[in-house]
C-alpha positions as CSV (number, residue, x, y, z in Angstrom):
1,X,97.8,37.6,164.3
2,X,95.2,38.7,161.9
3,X,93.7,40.9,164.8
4,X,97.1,42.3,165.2
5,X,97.1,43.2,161.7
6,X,93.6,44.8,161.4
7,X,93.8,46.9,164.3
8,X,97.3,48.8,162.8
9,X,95.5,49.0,159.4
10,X,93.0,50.6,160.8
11,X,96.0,52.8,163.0
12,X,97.5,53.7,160.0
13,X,94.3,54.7,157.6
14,X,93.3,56.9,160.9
15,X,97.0,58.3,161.1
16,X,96.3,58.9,157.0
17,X,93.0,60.5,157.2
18,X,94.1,62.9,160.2
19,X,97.2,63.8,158.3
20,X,95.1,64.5,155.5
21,X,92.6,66.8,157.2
22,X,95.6,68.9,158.6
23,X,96.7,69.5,155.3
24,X,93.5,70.0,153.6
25,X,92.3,72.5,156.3
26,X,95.2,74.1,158.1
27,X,95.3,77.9,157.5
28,X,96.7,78.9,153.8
29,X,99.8,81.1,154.5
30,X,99.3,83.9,151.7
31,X,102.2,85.9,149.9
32,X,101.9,89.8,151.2
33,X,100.6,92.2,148.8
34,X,103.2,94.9,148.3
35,X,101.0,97.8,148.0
36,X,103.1,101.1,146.4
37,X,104.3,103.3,149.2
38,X,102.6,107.0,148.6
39,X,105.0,109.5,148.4
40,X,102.7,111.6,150.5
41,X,103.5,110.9,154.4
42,X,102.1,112.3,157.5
43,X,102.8,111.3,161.1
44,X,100.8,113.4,164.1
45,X,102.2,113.0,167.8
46,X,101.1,112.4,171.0
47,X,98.2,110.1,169.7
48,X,96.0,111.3,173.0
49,X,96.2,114.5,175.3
50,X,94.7,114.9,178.8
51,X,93.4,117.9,180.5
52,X,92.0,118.4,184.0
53,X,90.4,121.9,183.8
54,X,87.6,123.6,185.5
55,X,84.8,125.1,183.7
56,X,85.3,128.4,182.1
57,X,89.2,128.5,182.0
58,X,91.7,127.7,178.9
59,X,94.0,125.3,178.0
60,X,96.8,125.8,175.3
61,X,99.1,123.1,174.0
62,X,100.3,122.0,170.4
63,X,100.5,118.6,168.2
64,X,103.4,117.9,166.4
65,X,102.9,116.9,162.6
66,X,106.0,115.2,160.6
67,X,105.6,114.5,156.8
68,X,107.6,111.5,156.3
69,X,107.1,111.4,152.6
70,X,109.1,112.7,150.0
71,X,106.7,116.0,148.6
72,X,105.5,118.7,150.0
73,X,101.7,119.3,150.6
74,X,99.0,121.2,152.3
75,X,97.5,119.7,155.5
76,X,94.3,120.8,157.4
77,X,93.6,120.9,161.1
78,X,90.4,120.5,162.4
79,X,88.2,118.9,165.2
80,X,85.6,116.2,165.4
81,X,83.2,114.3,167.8
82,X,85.3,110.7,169.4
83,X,83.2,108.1,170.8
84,X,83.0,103.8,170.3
85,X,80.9,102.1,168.7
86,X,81.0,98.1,170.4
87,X,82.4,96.8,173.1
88,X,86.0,96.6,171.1
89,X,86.1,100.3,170.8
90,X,85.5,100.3,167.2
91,X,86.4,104.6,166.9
92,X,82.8,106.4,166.3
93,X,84.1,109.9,165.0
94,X,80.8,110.8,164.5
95,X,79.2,110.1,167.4
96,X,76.3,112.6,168.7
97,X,76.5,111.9,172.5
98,X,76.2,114.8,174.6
99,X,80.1,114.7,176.1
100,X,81.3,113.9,172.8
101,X,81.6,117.6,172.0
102,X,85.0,118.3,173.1
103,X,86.2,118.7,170.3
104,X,84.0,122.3,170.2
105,X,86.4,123.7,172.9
106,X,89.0,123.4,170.1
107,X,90.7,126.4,168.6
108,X,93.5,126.8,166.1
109,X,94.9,130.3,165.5
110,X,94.7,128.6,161.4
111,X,93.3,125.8,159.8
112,X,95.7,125.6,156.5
113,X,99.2,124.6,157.0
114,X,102.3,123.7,154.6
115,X,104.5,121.1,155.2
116,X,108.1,120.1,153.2
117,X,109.2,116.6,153.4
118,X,111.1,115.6,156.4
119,X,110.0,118.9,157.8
120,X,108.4,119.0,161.5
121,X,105.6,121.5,162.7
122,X,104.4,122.3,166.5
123,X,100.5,123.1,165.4
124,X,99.4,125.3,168.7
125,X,95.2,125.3,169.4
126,X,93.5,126.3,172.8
127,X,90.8,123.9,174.6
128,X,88.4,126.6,176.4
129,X,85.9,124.8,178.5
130,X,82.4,126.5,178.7
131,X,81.4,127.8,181.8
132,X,78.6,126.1,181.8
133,X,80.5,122.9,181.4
134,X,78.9,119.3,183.2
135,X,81.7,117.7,185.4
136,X,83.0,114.5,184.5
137,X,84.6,112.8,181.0
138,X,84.5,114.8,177.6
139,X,85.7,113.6,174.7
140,X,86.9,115.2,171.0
141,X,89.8,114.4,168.4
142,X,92.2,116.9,166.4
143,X,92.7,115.5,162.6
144,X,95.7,116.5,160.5
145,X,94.5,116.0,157.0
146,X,96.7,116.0,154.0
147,X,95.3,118.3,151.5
148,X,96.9,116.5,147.2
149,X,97.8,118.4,144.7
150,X,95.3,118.5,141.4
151,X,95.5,115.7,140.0
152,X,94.2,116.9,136.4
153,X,90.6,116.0,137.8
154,X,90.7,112.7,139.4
155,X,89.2,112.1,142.6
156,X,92.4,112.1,145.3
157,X,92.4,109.9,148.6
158,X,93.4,112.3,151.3
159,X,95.1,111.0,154.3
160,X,94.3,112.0,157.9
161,X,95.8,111.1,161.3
162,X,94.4,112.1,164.8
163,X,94.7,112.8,168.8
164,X,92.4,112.2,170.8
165,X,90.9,114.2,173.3
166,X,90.3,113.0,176.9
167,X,88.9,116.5,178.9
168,X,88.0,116.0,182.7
169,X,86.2,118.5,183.7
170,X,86.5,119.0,187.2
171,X,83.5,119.6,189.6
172,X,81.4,116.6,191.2
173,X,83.5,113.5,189.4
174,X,82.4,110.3,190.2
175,X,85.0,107.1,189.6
176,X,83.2,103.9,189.8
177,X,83.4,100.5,187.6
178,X,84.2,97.0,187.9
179,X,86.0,94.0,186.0
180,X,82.4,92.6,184.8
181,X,84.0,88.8,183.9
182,X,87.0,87.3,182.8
183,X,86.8,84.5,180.0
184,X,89.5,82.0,179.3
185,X,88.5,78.9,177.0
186,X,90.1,75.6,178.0
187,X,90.3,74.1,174.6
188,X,92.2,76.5,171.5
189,X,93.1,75.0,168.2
190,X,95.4,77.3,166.9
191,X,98.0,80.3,168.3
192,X,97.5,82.7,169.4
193,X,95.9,81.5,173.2
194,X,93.3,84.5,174.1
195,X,91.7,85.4,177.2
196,X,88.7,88.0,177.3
197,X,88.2,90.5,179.6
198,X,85.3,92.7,180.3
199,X,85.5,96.2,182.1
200,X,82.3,98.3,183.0
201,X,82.5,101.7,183.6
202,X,79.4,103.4,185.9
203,X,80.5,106.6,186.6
204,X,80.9,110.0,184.9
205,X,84.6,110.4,183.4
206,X,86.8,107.3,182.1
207,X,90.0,105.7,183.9
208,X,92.3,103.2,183.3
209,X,92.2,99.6,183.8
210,X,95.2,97.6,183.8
211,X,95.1,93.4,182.7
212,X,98.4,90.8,182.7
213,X,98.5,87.5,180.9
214,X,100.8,85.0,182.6
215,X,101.5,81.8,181.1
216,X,103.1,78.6,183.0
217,X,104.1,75.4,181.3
218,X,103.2,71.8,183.1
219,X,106.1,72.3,185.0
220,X,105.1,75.6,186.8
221,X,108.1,77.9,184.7
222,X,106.5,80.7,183.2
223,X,106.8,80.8,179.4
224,X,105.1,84.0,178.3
225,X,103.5,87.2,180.8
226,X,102.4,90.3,179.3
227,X,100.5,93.5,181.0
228,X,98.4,96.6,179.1
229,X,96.6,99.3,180.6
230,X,93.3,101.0,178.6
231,X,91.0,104.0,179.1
232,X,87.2,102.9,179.7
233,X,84.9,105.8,178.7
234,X,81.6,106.1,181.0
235,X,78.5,103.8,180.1
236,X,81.2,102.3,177.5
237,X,81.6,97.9,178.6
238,X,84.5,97.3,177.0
239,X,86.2,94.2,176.0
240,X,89.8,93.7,176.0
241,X,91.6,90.8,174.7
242,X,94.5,89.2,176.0
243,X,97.1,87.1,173.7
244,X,100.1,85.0,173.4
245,X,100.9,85.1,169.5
246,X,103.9,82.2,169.7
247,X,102.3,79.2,170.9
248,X,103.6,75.9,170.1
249,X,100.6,74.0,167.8
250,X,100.9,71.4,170.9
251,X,100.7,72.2,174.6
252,X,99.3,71.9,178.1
253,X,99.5,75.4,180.1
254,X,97.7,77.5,183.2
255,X,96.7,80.8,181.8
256,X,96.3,83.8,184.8
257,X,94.9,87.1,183.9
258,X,95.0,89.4,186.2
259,X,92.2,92.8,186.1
260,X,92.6,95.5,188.2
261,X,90.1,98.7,188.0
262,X,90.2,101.7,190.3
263,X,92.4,100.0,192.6
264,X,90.4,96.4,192.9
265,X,92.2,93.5,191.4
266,X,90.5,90.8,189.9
267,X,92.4,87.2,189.2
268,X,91.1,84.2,187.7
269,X,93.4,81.0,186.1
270,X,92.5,78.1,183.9
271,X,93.9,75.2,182.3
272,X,94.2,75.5,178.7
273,X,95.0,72.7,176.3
274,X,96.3,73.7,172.7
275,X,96.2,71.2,169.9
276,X,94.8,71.8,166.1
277,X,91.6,70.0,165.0
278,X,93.3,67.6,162.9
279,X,95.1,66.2,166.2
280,X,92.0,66.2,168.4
281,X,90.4,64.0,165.0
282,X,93.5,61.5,165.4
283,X,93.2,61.2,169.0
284,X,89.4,60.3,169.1
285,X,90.3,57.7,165.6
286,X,92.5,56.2,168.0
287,X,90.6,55.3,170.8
288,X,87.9,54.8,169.1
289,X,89.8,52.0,166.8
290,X,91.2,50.5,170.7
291,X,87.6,50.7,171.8
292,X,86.4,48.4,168.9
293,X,89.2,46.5,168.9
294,X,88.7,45.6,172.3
295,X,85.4,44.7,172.1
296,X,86.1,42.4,169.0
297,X,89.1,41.0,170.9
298,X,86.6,39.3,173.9
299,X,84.4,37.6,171.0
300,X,84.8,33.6,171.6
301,X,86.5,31.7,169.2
302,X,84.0,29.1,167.1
């Protein structure tokens, strides 16, 4: 009887101690800073524009800028290099790579534009590809930049939204790249559950690579599938994570993803348990306390 006893003391100070560590260490949901709305707004459409266009010709098109505030401003146009810095395409708009220069094909008939609120403008500019243009990927962006009123002296944050520029210039193209690995880890703590997926690209002008996340309980029913597709810019490994935000905190699944690049598809599943620290704490207490129990429990009476 007095075993019996000991053994759920020590169940319940281990039930205590893990309840404690969730509390202690479970992430702190903070209150949202309300941060005061400027009453300048600017919106730029498409976010990207494509071209296909042999060296020496011209390509005219226009971006479409909305102010979405509630004053009128000045708003520049202009151009500038687009690369990546990492693996997680971290935007570089100041890259000096030789087919970042796009954005030097660029022409807008003017650079200073005025905008009322809730008003829309077409901006039209040109992209004229040098004749002596290499074949394959270049790449640019177009800013809209909002230009403040004076504001008696102090220094004004001036807001700025872009397209990027994806120019192909036809010739000798070469297409060529691969789904270097796909990552899954068996054990996550916390939501969301994340897969990792890494895309090379070895040839001369980007394409897009297309991944799916599919989720599937214990039972085989699928709780959660999601697809994306992403540029990958030449000599540019990139990284793409997969996610599945709302995850119970406790849960046994089979994670697929699913990579395919330049019409090769890629598959790979895993098992994936999810259960926060504090439960993974109780769970080893547990046995641990039936472990020594046991052994306790074969002692010979004296």
């Amino acid at each position: 009887m007095r075993r019996q006893y000991t053994f759920q003391y020590i169940l319940l100070t281990g039930l205590l101690a893990a309840l404690s560590f969730g509390i202690i260490f479970s992430p702190v949901s903070k209150a949202a800073t309300t941060d005061t709305a400027s009453a300048e707004g600017i919106t730029l459409s498409p976010v990207d524009k494509r071209y296909s266009v042999d060296a020496g010709l011209t390509k005219s098109d226009t971006i479409t800028v909305l102010n979405d505030g509630q004053v009128a401003y000045d708003f520049l146009v202009y151009g500038a290099p687009f690369w990546v810095k990492d693996a997680q395409y971290t935007p570089d708009f100041a890259s000096e790579r030789a087919n970042a220069d796009a954005y030097k094909w660029v022409r807008f008939p003017q650079s200073k534009w005025h905008i009322e609120p809730r008003q829309t403008i077409n901006v039209p500019f040109t992209v004229t590809v040098p004749k002596d243009g290499a074949p394959g990927g270049h790449y640019g962006a177009i800013f809209a930049e909002v230009q403040p009123a004076d504001a008696g002296g102090g220094v004004a944050r001036k807001k700025r939204v872009g397209s990027i520029l994806y120019v192909n210039v036809n010739g000798k193209i070469q297409r060529a790249g691969e789904t270097e690995s796909i990552s899954i880890d068996w054990l996550q703590n916390h939501s969301p559950v994340r897969a990792n997926v890494r895309v090379n690209n070895t040839g001369n002008t980007d394409f897009p690579a297309k991944q799916s996340l599919t989720v599937a309980n214990v039972f085989g029913h699928i709780v959660y599938q999601a697809s994306q597709e992403v540029s990958i810019l030449p000599d540019s490994p990139r990284s793409i994570i997969l996610e599945w935000s709302k995850v119970p905190w406790l849960g046994f699944y089979k994670a697929t993803v699913t990579s395919t690049v330049l019409d090769k598809t890629t598959t790979k599943g895993s098992y994936v348990l999810v259960a926060p620290v504090w439960f993974l704490v109780l769970v080893i207490f547990v046995c641990g306390a039936g472990v020594v129990y046991a052994i306790r429990g074969r002692k010979p009476r004296r």
